[in-house]
C-alpha positions as CSV (number, residue, x, y, z in Angstrom):
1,X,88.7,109.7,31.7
2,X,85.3,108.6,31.2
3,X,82.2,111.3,32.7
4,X,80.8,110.1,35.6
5,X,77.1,110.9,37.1
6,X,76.2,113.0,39.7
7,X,74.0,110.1,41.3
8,X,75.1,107.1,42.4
9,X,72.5,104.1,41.0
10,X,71.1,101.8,43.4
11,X,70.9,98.3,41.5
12,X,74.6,98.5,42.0
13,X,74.8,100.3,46.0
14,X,71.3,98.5,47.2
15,X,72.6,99.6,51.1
16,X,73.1,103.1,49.3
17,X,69.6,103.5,48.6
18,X,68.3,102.9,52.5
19,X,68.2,106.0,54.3
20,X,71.7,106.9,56.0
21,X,73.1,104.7,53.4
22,X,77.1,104.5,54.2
23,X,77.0,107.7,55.1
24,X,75.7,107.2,58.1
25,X,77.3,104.1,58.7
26,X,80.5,106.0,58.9
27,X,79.0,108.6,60.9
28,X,78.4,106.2,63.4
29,X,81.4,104.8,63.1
30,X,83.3,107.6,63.9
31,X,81.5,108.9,66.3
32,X,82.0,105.9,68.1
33,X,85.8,106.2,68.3
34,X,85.1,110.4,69.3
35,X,85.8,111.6,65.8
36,X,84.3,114.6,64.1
37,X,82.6,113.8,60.7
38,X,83.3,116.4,58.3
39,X,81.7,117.5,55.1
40,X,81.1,115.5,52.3
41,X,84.0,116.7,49.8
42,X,84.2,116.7,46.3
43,X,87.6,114.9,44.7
44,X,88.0,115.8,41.4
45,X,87.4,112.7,38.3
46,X,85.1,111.1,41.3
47,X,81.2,110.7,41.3
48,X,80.3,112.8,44.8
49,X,81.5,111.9,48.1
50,X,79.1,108.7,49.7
51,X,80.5,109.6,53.1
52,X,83.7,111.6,54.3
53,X,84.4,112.1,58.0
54,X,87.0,113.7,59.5
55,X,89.4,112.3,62.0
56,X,92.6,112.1,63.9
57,X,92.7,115.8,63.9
58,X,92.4,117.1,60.5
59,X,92.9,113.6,58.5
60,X,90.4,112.9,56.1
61,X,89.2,109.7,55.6
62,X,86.1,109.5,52.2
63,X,84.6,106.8,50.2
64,X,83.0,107.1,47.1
65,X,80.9,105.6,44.4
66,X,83.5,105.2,41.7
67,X,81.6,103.8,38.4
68,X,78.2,103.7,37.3
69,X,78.5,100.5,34.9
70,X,80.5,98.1,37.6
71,X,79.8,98.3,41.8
72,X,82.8,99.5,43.1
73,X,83.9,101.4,46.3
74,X,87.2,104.0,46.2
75,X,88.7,104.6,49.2
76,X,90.8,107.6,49.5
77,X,92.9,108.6,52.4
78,X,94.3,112.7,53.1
79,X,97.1,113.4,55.7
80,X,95.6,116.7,56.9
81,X,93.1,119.2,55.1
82,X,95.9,120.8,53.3
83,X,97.1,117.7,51.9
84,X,96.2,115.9,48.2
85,X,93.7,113.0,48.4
86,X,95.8,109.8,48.4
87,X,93.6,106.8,46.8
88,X,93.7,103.8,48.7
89,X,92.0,101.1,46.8
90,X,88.9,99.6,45.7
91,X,86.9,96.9,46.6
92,X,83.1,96.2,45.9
93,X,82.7,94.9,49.0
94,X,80.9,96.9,51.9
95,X,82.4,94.7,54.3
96,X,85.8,95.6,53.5
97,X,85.5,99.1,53.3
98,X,83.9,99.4,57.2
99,X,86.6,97.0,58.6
100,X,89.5,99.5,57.1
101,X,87.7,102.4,58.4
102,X,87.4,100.8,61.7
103,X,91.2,100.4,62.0
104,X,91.7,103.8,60.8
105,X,89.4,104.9,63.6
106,X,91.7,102.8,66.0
107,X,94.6,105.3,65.1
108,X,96.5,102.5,62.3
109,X,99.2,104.2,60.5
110,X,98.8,103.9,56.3
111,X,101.4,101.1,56.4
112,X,99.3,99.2,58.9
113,X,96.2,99.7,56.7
114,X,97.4,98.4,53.6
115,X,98.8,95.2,54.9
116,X,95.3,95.3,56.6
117,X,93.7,95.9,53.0
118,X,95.9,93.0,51.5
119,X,94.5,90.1,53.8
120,X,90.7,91.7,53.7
121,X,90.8,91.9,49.8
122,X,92.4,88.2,49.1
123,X,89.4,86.6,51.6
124,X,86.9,89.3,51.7
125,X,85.0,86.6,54.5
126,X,87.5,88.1,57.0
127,X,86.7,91.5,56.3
128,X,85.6,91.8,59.8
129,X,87.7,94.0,62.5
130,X,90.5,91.5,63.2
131,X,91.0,90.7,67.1
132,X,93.2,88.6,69.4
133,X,91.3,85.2,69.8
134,X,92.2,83.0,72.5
135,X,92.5,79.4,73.4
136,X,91.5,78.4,77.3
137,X,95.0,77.8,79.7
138,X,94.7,74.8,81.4
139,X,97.5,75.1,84.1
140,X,99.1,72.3,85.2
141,X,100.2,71.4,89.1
142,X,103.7,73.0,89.6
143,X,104.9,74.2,86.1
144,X,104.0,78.5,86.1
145,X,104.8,81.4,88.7
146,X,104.2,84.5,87.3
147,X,105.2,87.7,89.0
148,X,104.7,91.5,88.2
149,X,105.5,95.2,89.6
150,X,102.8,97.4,90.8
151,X,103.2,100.9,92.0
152,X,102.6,100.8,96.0
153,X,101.7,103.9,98.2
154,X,104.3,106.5,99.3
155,X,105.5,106.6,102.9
156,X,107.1,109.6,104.3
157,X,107.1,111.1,100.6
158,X,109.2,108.2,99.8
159,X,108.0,105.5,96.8
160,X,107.1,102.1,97.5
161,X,106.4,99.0,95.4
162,X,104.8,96.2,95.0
163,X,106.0,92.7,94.2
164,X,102.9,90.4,93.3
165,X,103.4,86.8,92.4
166,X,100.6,84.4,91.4
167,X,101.2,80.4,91.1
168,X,98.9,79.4,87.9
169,X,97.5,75.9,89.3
170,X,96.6,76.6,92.7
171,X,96.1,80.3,92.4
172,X,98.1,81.4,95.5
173,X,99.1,85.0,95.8
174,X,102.1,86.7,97.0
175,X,102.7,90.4,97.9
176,X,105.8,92.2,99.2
177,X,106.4,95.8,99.5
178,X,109.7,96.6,98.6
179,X,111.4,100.1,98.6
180,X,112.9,99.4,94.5
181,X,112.3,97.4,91.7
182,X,116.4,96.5,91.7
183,X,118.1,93.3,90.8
184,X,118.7,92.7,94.4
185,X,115.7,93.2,95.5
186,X,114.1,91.1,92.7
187,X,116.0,88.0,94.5
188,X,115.0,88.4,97.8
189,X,111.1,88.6,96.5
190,X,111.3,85.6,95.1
191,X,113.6,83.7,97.5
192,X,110.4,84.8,99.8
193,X,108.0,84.1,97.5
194,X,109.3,80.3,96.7
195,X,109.6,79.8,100.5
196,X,106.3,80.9,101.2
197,X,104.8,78.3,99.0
198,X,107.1,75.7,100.4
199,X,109.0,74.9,96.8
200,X,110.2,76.5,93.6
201,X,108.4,75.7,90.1
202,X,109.6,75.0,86.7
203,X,109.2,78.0,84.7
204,X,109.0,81.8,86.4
205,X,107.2,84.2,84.1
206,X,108.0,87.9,84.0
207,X,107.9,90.7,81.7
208,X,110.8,92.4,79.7
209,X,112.2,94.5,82.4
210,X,116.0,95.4,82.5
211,X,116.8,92.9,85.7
212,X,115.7,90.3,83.6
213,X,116.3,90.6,79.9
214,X,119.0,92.6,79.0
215,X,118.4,93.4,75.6
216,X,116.7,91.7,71.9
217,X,118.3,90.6,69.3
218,X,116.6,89.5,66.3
219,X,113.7,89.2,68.4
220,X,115.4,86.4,71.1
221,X,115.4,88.2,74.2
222,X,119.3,88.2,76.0
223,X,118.8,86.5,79.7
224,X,120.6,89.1,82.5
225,X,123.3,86.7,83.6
226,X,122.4,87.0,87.5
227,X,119.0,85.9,86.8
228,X,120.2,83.3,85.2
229,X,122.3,82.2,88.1
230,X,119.5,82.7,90.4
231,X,117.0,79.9,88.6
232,X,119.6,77.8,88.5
233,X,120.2,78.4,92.0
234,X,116.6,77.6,93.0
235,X,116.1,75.0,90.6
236,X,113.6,76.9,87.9
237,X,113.7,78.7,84.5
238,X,113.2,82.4,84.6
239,X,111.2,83.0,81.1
240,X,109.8,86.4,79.8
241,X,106.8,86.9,77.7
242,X,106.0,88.7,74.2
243,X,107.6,92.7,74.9
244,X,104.0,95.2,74.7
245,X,101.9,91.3,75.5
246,X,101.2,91.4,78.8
247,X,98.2,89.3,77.8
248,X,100.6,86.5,78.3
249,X,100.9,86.7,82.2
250,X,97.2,88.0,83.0
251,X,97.0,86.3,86.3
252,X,100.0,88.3,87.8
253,X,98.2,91.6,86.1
254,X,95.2,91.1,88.2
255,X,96.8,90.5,91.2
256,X,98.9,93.8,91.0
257,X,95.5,95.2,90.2
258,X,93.4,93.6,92.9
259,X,96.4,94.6,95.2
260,X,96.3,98.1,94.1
261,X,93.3,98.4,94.7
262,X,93.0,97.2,98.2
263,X,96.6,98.7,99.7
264,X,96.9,101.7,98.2
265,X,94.5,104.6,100.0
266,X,92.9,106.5,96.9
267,X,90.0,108.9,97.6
268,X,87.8,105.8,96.5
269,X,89.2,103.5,99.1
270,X,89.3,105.5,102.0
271,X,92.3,103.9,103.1
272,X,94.1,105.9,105.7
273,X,98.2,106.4,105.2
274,X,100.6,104.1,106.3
275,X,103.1,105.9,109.0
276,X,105.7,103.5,108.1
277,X,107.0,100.6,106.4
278,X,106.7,98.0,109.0
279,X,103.0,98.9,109.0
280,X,102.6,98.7,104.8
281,X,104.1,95.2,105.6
282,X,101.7,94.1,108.1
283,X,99.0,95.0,105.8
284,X,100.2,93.0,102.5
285,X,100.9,89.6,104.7
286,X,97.5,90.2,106.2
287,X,96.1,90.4,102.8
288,X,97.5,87.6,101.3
289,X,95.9,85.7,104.4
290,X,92.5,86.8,103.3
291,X,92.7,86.1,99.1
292,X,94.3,82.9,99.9
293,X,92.2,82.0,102.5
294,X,88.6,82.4,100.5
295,X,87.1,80.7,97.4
296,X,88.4,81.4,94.5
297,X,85.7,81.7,91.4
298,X,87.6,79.8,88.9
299,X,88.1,77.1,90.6
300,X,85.8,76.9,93.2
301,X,88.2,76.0,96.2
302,X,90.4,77.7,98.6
303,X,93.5,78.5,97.3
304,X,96.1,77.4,100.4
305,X,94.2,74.2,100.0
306,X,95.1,73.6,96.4
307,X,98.3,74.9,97.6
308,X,99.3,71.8,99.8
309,X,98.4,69.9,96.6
310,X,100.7,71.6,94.1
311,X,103.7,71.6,96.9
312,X,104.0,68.3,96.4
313,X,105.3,68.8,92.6
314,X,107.8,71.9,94.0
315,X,111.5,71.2,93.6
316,X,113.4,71.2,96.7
317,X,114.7,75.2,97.9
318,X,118.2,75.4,98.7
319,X,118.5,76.1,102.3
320,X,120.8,79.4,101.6
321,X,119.6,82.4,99.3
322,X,121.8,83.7,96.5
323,X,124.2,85.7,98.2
324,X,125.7,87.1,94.4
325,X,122.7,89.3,93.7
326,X,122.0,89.7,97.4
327,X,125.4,91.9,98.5
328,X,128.0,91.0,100.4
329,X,127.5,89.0,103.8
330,X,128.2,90.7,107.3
331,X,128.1,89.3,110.5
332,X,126.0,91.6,112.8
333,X,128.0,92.2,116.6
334,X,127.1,92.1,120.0
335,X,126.5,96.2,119.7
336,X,124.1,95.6,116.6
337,X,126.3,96.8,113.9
338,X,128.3,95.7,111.0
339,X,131.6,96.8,109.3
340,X,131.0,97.8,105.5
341,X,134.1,99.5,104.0
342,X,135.0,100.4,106.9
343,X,132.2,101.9,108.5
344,X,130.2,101.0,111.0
345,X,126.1,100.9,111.1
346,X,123.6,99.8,113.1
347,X,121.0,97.5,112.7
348,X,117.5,97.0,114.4
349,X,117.0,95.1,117.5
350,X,116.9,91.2,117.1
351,X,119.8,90.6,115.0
352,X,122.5,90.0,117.0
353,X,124.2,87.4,116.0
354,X,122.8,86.9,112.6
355,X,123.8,87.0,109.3
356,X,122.8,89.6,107.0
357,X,123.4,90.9,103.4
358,X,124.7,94.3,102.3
359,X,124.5,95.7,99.1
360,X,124.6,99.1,97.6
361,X,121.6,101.0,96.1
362,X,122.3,104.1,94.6
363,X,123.9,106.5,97.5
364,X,122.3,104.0,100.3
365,X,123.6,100.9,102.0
366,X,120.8,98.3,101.7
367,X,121.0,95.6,104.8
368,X,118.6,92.5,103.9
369,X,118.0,89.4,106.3
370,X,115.6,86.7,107.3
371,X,112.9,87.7,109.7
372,X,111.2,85.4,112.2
373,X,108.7,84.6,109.8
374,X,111.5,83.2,107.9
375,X,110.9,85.8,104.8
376,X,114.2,87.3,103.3
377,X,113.7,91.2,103.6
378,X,115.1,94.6,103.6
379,X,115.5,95.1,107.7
380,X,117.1,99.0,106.9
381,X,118.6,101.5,104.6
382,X,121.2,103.5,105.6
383,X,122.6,106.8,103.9
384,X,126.4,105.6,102.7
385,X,129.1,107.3,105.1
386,X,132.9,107.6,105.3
387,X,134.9,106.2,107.7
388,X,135.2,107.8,110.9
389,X,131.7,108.8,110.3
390,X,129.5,105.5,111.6
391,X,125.8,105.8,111.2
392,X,124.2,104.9,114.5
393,X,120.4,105.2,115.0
394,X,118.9,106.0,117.9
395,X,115.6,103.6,117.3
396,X,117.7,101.0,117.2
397,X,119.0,101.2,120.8
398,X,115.6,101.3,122.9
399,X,117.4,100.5,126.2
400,X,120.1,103.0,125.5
401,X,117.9,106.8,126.1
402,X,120.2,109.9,124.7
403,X,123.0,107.4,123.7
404,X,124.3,106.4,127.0
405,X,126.0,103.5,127.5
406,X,126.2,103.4,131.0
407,X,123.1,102.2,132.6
408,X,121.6,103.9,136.1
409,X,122.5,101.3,139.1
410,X,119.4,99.1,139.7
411,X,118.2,99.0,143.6
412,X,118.7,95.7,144.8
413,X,118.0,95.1,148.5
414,X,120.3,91.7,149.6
415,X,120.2,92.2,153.8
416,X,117.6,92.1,156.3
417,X,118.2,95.9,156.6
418,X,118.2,97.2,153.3
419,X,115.2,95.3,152.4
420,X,113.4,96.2,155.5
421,X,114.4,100.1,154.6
422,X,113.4,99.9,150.9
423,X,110.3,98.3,152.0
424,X,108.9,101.3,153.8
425,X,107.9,102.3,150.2
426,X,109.0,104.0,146.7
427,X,110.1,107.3,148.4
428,X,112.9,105.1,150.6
429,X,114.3,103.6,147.3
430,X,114.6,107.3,145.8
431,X,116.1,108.8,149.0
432,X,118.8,105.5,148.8
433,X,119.4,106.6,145.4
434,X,119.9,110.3,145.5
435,X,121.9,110.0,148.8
436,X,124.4,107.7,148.0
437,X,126.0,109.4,144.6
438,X,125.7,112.9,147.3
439,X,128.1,111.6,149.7
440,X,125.8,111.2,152.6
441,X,127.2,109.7,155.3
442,X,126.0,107.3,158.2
443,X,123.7,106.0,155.9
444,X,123.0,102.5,157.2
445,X,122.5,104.3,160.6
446,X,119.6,106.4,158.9
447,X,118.3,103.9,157.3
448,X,118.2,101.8,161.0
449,X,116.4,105.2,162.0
450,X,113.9,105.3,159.5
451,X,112.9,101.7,160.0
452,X,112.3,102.1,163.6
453,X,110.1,105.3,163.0
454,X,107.9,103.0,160.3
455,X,107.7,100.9,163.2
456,X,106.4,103.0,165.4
457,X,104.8,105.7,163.2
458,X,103.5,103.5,160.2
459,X,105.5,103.0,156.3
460,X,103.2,105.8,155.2
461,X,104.3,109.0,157.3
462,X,108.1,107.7,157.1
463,X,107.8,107.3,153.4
464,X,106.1,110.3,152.0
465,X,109.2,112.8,153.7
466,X,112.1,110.9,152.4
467,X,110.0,111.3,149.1
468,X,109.9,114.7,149.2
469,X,112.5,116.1,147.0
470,X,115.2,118.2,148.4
471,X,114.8,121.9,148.1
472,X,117.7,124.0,145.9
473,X,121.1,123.8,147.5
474,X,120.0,121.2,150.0
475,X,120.9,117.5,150.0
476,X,119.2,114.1,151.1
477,X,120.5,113.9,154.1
478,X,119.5,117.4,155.3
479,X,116.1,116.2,153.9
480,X,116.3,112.7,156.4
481,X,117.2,115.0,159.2
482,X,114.5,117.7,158.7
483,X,111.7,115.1,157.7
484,X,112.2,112.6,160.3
485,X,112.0,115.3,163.2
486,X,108.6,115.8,162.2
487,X,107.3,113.0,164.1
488,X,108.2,115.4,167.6
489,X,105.2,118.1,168.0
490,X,106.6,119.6,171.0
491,X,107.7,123.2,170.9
492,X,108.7,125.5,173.8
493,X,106.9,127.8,175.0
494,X,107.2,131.7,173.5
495,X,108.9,134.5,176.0
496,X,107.4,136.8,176.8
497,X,109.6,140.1,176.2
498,X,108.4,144.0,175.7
499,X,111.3,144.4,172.5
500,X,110.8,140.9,171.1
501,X,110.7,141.2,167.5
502,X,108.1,140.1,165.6
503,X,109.7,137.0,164.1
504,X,107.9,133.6,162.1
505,X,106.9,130.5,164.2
506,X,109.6,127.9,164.1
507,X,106.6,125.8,163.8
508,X,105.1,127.1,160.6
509,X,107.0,125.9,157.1
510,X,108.9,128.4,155.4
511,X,109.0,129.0,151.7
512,X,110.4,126.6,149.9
513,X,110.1,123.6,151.9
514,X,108.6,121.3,151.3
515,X,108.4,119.5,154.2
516,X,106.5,120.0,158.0
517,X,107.5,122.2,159.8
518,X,110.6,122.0,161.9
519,X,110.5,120.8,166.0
520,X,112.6,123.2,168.4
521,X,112.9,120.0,170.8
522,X,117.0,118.7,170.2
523,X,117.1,115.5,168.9
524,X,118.6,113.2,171.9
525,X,122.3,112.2,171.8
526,X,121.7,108.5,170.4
527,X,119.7,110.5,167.3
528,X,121.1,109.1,163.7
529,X,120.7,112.2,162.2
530,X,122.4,114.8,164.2
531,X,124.9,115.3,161.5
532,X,122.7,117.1,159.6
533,X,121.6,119.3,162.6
534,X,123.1,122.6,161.5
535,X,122.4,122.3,158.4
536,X,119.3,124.9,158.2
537,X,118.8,126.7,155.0
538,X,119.3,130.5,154.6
């Protein structure tokens, strides 16, 4: 082996000679990237080190001088500190020897660098980092949808998504929160999406995920069957991009980003939390109002407006969704509910009538129909039962409080009488209502009594007794009788006896009641309420 120098001449390595020299080149270049450099290290049948840095750990990564006679740069690669110097190759180009330590930095395996080294060594011109370049997509009017997942904000501890669609041309935005990412639920986003911009487009662009390519093979992606069924269905072809290139659909990346960022409540945003679905809802339509509603900086025009452009390039929707990937279809009852293996659950108000889809998620029962906004979506989930075991909700049954299905009677006044009783005032209507399931009887006669008192005594002093509620044990008509004597102020005189007991006024109210105090005076014979004379309490 022939002796090499200890210094490295500079008419060969002119950027050698410049203070730093390669050395710090590297340093730099490593640094960069958050490496430590290490110390230069001598290799053994090599001039000294130019510049060694340590990376990756304890990978080594050195360049050296390698002849004195002929300019030539070794490169020489190490595993780890322990391991044996591994030479890499030589080059005498500068150039080259930067752009594989820059891909080294990036965390290439040795593989990747030497078919690296064999394109930078054949045109040493492109010995520059290699990166993606680009050529400008020119949409055109109803060709591209592009749709993506994007984690949405947890309600009730529960995890929520987000479907985000973008249509290329005219730059219109969808979003839909959705409790899974499922093949179901995948349908009714887009049967929502498509009717939302009034028209389904040629090709649908998605990513790799399991709902919509099942596997690879030999690099051709294998179509899920259902999504097959469903573009053909709607009339478009559901395409997938490059797996690990999600370059390839960048406009649906930024919308799940811009969404993110806007629904979600981080500690940056501020947002406050969503108490419930419905709500998260609310806020994504509203949303989609805005960003479609305001310039876009692309194209300078409102998206919705270049919207009513591209619909006219839409095919045609189908005027039913795809039932096969949607569930089975139920017919919702007169009591809200539907029959699904044989048990029954309920469904939210405003469905009667309607058709809805069912489909099972898991350990849940998944209900989906169109609202009144005509979007398909996910009305409830319900925990899967046996039968004999219905699930009923309470929520859904606002008119029915504790589950009762037999309503309290409604006052409705029909005769001159009754509505000249229950328009002495809101205490007459509650007497009416407590005394009749009591028993009382003579009603209609006290309620001809009590009118001719308001007559006489005004709606206000005849109204506030028989509002009065009855004391313990008592009963409405013992209430009539002791109320409506109130209106007779006449007492008879005290006797006057030496072994008269000290005993309370008949005038004064006793404990617990509620009402005036009682009138000694006998109601006369024609009274209505003298069946509830001897009624006095204990």
């Amino acid at each position: 082996m022939k002796e090499r120098s200890c210094e490295v001449p500079t008419d060969l390595y002119p950027e050698l000679a410049v203070p730093g020299g390669l050395g710090e080149a590297l340093t730099h270049e490593a640094a960069r990237h958050g490496h430590a450099v290490g110390p230069m290290e001598p290799v053994e049948g090599f001039a000294p080190a130019v510049a060694a840095c340590r990376i990756r750990g304890m990978a080594r990564f050195a360049v050296y001088a390698t002849n004195d006679d002929e300019r030539e740069f070794r490169m020489q690669i190490s595993a780890d500190s322990g391991s044996p110097w591994v030479a890499f190759g030589s080059t005498d180009s500068l150039a080259v020897v930067t752009a594989v330590l820059h891909e080294w930095c990036e965390g290439a395996s040795t593989a990747q660098l030497r078919r690296e080294w064999t394109l930078l060594t054949d045109d040493p011109l492109t010995a520059a980092p290699q990166r993606r370049t680009y050529r400008p997509w020119i949409p055109e009017p109803g060709r591209w949808l592009q749709f993506d997942w994007g984690e949405g904000p947890r309600i009730g501890g529960r995890r929520t998504w987000l479907f985000c669609a973008w249509l290329s041309w005219s730059r219109f935005r969808v979003v839909i929160p959705v409790w899974d990412c499922t093949l179901g639920t995948l349908v009714a986003c887009l049967d929502t999406t498509l009717r939302r911009i009034g028209g389904a487009p040629t090709y649908v662009l998605t990513d790799n995920a399991k709902t919509v390519t099942v596997e690879h093979i030999a690099g051709i992606p294998v179509r899920h069957p259902q999504m097959v069924a469903a573009g053909r269905h709607y009339g478009c072809q559901v395409v997938s991009c490059v797996p690990y290139d999600p370059e390839s659909k960048g406009g649906a990346e930024a919308t799940v980003r811009i969404a993110k960022a806007d629904l979600v409540p981080t500690d940056a945003n501020l947002l406050a939390a969503y108490d419930s679905f419905a709500e998260l809802a609310d806020a994504c339509r509203t949303w989609c109002e805005q960003v479609n509603s305001r310039r876009h900086r692309a194209t300078g025009q409102i998206p919705a407006d270049r919207l009513d452009v591209e619909r006219t390039t839409l095919h045609v929707l189908p005027l039913e969704p795809l039932a096969l990937a949607l569930g089975e279809e139920r017919l919702v009852g007169s009591d809200r509910t539907i029959s699904f293996n044989s048990v029954r659950y309920s469904t939210p108000p405003g469905y009667t009538g309607a058709r809805v889809w069912c489909r099972v998620v898991g350990e849940e029962l998944s209900i989906t129909a169109r609202t009144n906004s005509g979007d398909l979506s996910e009305i409830w989930r319900h925990q899967l039962s046996t039968p004999g075991v219905p699930q009923i909700i309470d929520a859904h049954y606002p008119g029915h409080p504790d589950g009762r299905s037999i309503h309290q009677p409604r006052l409705r006044p029909r005769s001159e009488a009754e509505i000249a009783f229950v328009g002495i005032g809101p205490g007459a209507g509650r007497w009416l209502k407590e005394a009749g399931p009591a028993g009382a009887v003579r009603i209609r006669a006290k309620m001809a009594r009590a009118v001719e008192l308001a007559t006489v005594l005004g709606n206000d002093k005849v109204d506030q007794p028989l509002d009065w509620p009855p004391r313990p044990g008592g009963s409405p008509t013992t209430t009539c009788s002791r109320s409506w004597d109130t209106s007779r102020t006449a007492s008879p005189p005290a006797r006057s006896s030496a072994r008269t007991r000290p005993t309370r006024s008949r005038t004064e109210p006793s404990a617990g009641r509620p009402w005036a105090a009682e009138s000694t005076s006998r109601p006369p014979p024609h009274s209505d309420c003298t069946s509830a004379k001897r009624t006095a309490p204990p």
